[in-house]
NUKOL-228676 format. One record per residue: chain; x, y, z of N, C-alpha, C in turn. Coordinates in pm, 1 decimal. Example, Ala and Ser with C-alpha at 12.3 -4.5 7.8 and 13.67 -1.06 7.14 Angstrom:
BEGIN
A,1319.0,-569.0,780.0,1230.0,-450.0,780.0,1320.0,-330.0,780.0
A,1285.0,-225.0,708.0,1367.0,-106.0,714.0,1290.0,3.0,787.0
! end
This chain:
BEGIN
A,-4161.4,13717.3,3365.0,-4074.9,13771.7,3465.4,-3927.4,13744.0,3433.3
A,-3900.6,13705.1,3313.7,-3737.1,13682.9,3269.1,-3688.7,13822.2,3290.4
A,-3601.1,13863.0,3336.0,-3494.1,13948.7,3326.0,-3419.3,14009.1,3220.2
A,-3443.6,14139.3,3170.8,-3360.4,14069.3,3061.9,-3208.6,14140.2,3094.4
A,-3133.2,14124.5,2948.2,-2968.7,14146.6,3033.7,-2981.5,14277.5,3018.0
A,-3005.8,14365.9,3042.1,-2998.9,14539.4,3028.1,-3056.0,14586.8,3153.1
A,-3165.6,14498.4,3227.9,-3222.4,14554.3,3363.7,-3123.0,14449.5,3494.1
A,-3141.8,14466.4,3615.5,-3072.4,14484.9,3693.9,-3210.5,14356.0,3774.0
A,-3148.1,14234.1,3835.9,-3227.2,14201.5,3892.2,-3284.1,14249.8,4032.0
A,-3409.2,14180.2,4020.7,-3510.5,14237.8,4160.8,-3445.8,14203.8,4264.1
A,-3444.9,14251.3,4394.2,-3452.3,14205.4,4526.1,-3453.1,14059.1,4565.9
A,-3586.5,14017.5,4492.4,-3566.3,13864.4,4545.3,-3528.9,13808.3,4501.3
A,-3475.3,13842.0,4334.3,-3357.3,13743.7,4279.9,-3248.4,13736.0,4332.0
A,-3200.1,13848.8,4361.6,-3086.5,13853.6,4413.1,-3050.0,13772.3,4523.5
A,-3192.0,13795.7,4616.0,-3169.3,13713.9,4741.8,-3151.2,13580.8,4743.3
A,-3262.8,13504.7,4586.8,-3284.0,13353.2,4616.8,-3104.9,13335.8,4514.2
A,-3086.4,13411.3,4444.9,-2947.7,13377.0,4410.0,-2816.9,13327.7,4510.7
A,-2832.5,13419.3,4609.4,-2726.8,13445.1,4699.9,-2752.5,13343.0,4795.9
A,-2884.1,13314.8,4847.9,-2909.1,13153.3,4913.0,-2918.1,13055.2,4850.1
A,-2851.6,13070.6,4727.8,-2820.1,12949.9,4656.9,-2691.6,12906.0,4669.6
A,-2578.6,13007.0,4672.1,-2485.2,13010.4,4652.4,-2398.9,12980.3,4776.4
A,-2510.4,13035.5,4901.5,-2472.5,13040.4,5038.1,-2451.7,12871.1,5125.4
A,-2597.8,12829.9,5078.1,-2606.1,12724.2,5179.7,-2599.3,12604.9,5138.5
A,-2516.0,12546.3,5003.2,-2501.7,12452.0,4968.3,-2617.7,12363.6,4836.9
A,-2564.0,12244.1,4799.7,-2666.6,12149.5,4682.8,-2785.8,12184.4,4722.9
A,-2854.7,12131.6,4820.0,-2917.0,12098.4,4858.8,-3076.0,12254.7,4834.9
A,-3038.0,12344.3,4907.9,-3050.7,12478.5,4807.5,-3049.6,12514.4,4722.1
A,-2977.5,12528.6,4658.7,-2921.9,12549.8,4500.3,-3032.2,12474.5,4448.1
A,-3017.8,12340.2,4456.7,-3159.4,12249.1,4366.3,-3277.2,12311.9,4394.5
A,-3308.7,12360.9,4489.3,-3479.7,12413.8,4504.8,-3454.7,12507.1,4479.9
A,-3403.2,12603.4,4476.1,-3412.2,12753.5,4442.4,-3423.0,12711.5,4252.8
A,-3265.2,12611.8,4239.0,-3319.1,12630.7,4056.2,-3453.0,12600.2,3985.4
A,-3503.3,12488.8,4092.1,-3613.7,12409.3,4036.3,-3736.4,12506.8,4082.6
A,-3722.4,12569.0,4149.5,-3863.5,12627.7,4180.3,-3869.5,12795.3,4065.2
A,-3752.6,12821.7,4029.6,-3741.9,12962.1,3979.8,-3657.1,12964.7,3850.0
A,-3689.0,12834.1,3781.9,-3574.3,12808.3,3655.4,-3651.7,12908.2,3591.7
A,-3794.7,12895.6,3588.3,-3858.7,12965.3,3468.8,-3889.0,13092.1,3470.0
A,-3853.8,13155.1,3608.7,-3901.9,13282.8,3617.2,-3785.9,13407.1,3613.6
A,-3658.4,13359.7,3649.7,-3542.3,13420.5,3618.8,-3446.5,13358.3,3578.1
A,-3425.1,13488.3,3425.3,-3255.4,13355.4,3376.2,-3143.2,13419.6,3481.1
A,-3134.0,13500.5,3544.9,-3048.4,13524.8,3664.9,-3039.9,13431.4,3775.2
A,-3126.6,13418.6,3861.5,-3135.6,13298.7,3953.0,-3156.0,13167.1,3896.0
A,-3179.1,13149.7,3766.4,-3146.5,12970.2,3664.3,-2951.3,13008.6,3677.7
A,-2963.5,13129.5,3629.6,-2769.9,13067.4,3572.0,-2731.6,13062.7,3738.2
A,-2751.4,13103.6,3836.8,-2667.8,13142.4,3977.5,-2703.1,13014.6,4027.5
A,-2795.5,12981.9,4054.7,-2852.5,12874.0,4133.0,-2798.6,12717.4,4016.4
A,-2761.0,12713.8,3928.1,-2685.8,12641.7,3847.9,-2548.8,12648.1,3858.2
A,-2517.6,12724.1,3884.8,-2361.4,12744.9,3909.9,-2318.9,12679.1,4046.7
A,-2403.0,12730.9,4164.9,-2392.2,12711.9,4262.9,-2385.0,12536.8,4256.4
A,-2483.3,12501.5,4270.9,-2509.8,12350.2,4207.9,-2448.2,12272.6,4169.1
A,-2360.3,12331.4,4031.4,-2221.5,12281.2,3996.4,-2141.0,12286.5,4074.3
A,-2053.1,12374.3,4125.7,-1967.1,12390.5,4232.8,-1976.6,12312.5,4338.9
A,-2104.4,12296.4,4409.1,-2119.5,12164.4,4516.9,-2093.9,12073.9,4432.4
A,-2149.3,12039.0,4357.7,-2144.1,11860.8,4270.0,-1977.2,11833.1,4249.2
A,-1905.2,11936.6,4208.2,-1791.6,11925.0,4211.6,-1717.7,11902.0,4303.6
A,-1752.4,12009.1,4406.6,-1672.9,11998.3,4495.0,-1680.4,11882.3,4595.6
A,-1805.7,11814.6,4591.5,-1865.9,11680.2,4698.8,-1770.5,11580.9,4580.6
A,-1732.0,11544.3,4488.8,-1680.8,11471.4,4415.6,-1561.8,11445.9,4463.7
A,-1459.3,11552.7,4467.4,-1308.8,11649.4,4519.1,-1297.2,11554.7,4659.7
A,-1390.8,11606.0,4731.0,-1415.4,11584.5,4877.9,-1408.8,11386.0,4876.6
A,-1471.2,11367.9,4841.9,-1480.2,11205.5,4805.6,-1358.0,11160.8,4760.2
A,-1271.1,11153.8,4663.0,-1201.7,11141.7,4619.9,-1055.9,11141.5,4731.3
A,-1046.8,11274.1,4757.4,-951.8,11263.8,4918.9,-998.4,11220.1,5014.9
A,-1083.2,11166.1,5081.3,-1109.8,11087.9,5163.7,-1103.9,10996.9,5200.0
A,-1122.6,10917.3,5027.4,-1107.3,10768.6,4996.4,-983.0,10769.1,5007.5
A,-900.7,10837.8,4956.7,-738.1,10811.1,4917.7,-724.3,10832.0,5077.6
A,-742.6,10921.6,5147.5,-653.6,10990.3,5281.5,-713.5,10855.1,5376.9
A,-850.7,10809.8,5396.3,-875.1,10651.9,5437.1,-805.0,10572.1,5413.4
A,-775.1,10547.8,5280.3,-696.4,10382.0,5261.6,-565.1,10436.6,5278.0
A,-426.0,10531.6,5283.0,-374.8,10572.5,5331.0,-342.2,10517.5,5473.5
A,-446.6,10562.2,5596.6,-483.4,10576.0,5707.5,-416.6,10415.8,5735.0
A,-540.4,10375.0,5664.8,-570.5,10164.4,5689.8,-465.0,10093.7,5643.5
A,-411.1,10135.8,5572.8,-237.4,10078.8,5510.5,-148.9,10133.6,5629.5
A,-117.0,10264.5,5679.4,-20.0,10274.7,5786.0,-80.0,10176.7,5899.3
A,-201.6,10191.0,5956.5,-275.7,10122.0,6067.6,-231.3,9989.6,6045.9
A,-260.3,9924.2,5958.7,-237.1,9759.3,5934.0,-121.4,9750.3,5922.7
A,-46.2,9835.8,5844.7,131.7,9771.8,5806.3,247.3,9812.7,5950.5
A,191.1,9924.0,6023.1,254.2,9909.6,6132.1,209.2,9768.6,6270.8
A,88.2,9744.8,6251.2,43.3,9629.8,6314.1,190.1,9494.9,6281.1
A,151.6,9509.6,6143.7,203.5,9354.3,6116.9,386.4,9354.9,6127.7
A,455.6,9484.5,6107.9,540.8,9539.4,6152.2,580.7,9506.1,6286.5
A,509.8,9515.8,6410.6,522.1,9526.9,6540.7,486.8,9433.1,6592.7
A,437.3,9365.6,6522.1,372.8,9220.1,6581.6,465.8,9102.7,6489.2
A,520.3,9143.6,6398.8,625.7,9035.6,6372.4,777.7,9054.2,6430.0
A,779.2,9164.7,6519.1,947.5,9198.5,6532.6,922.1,9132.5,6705.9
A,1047.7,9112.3,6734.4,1031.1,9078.9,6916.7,1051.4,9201.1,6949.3
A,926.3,9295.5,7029.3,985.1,9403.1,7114.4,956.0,9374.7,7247.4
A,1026.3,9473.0,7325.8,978.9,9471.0,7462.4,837.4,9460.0,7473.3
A,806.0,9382.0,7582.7,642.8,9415.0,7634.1,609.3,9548.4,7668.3
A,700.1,9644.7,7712.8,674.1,9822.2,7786.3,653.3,9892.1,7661.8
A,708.6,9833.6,7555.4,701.5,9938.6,7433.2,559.0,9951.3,7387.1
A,500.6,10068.0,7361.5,358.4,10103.8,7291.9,408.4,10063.9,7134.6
A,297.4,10004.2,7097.1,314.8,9939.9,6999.7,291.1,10087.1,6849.2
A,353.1,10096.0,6760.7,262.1,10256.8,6691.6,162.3,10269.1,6632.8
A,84.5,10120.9,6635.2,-9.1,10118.6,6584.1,-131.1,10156.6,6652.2
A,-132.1,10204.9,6812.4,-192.0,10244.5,6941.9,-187.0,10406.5,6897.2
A,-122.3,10486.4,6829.4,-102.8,10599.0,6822.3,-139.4,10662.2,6675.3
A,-104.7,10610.3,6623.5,-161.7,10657.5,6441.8,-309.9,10675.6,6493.7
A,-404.2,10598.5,6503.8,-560.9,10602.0,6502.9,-596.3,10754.7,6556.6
A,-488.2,10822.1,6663.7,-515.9,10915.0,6729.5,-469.6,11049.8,6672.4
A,-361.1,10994.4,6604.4,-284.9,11124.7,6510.6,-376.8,11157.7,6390.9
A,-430.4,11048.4,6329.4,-494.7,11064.9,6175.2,-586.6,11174.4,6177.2
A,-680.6,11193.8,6310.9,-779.2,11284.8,6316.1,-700.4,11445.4,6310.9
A,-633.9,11414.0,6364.1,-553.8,11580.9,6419.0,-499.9,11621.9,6255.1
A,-478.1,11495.0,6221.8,-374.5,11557.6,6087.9,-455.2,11577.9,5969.8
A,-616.3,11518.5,5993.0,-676.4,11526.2,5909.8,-760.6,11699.6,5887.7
A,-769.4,11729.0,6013.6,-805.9,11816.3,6062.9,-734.3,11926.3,6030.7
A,-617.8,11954.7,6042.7,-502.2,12035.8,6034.7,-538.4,12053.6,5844.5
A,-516.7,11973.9,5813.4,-559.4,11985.0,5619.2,-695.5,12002.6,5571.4
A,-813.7,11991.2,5648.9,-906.9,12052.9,5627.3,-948.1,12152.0,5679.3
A,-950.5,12211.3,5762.6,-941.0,12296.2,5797.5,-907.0,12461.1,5664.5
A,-806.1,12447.0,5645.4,-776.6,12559.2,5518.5,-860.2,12538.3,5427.7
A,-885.3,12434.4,5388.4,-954.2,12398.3,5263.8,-1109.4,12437.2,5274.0
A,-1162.7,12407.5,5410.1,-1312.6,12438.0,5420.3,-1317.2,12604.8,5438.3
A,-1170.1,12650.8,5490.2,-1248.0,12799.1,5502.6,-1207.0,12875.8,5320.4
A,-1194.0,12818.4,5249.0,-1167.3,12835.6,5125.9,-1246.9,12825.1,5054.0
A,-1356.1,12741.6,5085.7,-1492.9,12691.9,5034.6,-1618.2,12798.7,5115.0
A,-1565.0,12840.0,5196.5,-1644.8,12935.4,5304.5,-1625.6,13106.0,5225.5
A,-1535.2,13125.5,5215.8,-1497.1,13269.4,5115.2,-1483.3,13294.3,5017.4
A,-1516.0,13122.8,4937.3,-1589.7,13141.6,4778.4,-1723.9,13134.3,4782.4
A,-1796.9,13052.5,4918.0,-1934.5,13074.5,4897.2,-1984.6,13254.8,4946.6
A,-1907.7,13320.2,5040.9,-1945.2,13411.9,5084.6,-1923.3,13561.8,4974.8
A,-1800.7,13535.6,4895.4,-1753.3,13628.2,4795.2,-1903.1,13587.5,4700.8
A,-1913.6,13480.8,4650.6,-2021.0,13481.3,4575.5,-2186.9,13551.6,4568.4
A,-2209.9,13483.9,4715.7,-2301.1,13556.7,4806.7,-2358.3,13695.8,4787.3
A,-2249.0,13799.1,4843.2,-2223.1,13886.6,4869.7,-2219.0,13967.5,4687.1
A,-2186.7,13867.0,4623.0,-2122.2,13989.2,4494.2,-2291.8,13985.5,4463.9
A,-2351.4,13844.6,4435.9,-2476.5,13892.8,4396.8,-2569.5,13911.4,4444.6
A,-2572.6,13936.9,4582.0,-2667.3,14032.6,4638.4,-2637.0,14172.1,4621.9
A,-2566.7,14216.7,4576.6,-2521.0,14314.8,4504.0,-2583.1,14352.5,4394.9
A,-2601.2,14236.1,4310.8,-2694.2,14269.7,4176.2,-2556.6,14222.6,4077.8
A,-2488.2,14176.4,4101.0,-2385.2,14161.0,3998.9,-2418.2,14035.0,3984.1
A,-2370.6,13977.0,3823.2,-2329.4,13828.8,3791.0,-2240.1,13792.7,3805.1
A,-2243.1,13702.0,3939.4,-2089.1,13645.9,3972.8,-2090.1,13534.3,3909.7
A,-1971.3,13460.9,3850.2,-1905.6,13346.2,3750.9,-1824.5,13331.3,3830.4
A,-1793.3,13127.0,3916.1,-1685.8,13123.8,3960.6,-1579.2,13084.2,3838.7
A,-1457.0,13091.9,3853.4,-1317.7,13131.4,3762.2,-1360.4,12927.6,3653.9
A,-1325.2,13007.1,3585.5,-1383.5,12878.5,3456.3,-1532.7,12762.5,3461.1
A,-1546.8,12756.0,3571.4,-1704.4,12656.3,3611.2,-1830.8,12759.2,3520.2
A,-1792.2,12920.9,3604.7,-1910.8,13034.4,3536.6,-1925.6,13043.1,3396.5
A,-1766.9,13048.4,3299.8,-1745.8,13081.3,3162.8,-1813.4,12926.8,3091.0
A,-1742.1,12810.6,3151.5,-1844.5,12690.7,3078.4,-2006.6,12671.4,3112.6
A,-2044.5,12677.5,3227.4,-2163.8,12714.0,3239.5,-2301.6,12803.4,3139.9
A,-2201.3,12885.0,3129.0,-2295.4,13004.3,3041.1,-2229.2,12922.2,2889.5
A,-2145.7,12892.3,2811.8,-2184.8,12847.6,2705.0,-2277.3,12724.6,2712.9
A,-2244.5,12650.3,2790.7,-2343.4,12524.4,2811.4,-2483.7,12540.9,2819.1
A,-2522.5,12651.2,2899.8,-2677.9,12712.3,2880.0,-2686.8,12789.7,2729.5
A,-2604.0,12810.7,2674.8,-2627.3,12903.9,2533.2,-2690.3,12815.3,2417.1
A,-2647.0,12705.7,2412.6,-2652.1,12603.7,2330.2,-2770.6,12525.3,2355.6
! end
């Protein structure tokens, strides 16, 4: 049931491609693992997809950690700030207020970013339920030599 590159994949490749691409790792791994051997269309899509989460959960980690310890450095250094100066007793201290801002601001910057991740999974989706081989922009081009070899 390999495909080859001159025919046009079936229906349900297309489909298990595009719910690979749609609903995250977690997908992607069972769709590749259950259908590596039966289409090199849904092996390369459902691999791609795969990659792209692994990457992108990496990305995601990476700013979090940084935008956390960030967070815990303003939180603590305004503490020790406000608690070593004499202020009034009426004054809110700013370390009462960061904890409450961080979410909003965190929010405000993810926000773009997830719906960016939402209209590359859906462009993807969409192209190959189509029947096309979608490649995201350099992940797709190394991918396919990496399977060539």
């Amino acid at each position: 049931m390999n495909t080859p590159a001159n025919l046009s994949p079936s229906s349900d490749e297309k489909l298990m491609g595009a719910l690979a691409h749609l609903f995250g790792p977690l997908v992607a791994l069972i769709v590749w693992s259950t259908q590596k051997d039966k289409s090199r269309f849904v092996k390369f899509q459902a691999l791609q997809a795969l990659a792209f989460d692994v990457i992108l959960i990496a990305v995601m980690g990476v700013v979090f950690f940084c935008a956390f310890g960030v967070m815990f450095a303003g939180i603590f250094g305004s503490m020790f700030v406000t608690l070593g100066s004499a202020s009034s007793p009426d004054a809110v201290p700013p370390f009462f207020i960061l904890p409450f801002m961080f979410p909003m601001l965190m929010s405000a910057c993810i926000l773009p970013f997830s719906l960016l991740i939402l209209t590359a999974r859906l462009i993807a989706s969409i192209s190959v339920l189509n029947g096309r081989n979608y490649q995201y922009p350099l992940l797709g081009k190394w991918l396919e030599n990496f399977l060539k070899e």
